[in-house]
C-alpha positions as CSV (number, residue, x, y, z in Angstrom):
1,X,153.7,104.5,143.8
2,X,157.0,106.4,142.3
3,X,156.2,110.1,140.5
4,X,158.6,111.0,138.1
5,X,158.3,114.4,136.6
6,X,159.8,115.0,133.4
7,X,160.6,117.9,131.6
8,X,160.6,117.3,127.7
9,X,162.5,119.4,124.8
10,X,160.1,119.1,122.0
11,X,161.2,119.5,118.2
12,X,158.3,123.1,118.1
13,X,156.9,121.7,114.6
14,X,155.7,118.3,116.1
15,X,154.6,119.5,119.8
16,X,151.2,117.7,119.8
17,X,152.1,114.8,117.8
18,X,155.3,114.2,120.4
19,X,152.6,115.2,123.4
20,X,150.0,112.3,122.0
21,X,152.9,109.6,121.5
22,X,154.1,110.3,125.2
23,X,150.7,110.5,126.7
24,X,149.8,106.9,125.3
25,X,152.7,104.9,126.9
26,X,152.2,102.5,129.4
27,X,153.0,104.5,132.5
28,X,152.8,107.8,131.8
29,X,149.5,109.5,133.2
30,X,149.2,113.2,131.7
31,X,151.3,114.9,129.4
32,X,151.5,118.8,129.6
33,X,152.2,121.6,127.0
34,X,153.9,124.3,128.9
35,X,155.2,127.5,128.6
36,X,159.0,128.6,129.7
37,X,162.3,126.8,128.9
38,X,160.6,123.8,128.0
39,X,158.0,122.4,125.6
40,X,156.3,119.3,127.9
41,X,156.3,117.5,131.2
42,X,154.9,114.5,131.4
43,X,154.2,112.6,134.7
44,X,155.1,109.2,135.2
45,X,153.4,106.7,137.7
46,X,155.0,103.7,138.2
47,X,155.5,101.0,141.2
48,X,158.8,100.4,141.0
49,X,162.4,102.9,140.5
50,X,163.1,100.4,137.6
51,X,160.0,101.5,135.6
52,X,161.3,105.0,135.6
53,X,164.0,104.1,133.1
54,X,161.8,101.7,131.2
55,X,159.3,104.6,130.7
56,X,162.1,107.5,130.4
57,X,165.1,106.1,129.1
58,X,164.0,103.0,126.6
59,X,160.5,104.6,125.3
60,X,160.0,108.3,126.2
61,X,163.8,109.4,124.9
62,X,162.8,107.6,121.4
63,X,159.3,109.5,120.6
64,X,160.2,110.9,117.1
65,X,160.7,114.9,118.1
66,X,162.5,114.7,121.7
67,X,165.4,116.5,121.5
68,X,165.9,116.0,125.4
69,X,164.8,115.3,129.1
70,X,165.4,116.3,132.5
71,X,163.7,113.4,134.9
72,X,162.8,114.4,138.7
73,X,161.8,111.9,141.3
74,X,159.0,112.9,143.7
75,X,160.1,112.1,147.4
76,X,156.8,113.2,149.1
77,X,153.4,114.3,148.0
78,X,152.4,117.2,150.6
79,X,148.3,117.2,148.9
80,X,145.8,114.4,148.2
81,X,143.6,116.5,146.8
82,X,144.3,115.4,142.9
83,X,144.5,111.8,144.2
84,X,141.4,111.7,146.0
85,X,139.2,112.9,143.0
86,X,140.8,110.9,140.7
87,X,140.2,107.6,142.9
88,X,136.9,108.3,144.1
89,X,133.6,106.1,143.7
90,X,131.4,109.3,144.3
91,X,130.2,106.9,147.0
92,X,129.2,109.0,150.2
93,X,131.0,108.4,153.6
């Protein structure tokens, strides 16, 4: 699984609208509002580098109120904490 973090300029008057239209594209798994030099980051889960630029470049960049976006690529996760909840049956070992 790829992780792309990317940081979003939002247009200030349409923040949760733009946050809602990122957070329901395919491939995109949580959309935060943040506070510093930028307005968003959204995390992208995809299986393949290609994706990334599907999700980003053709449907992301073209969310009415994105003004711009600064993609990272995760190399390594270093905790499975967040995965292991999310993924979990509540089944006992």
């Amino acid at each position: 699984m790829i992780t792309a973090i990317v940081f979003v300029q939002a247009d200030v008057a349409r923040i949760p609208e733009v946050a809602q239209e990122i957070a329901e594209l395919d491939g995109v798994s949580e959309v935060y509002s943040v506070t510093g030099d930028i307005d968003l980051i959204a995390l992208v889960r995809v299986r393949e580098h290609d994706q990334v630029a599907d999700v980003v470049a053709d449907r992301l960049n073209k969310v009415p109120g994105v003004l711009s976006t600064e993609t990272h690529i995760a190399f390594r996760a270093y905790s499975q904490h967040d995965l292991e909840a999310a993924f979990s049956l509540g089944i006992p070992e």
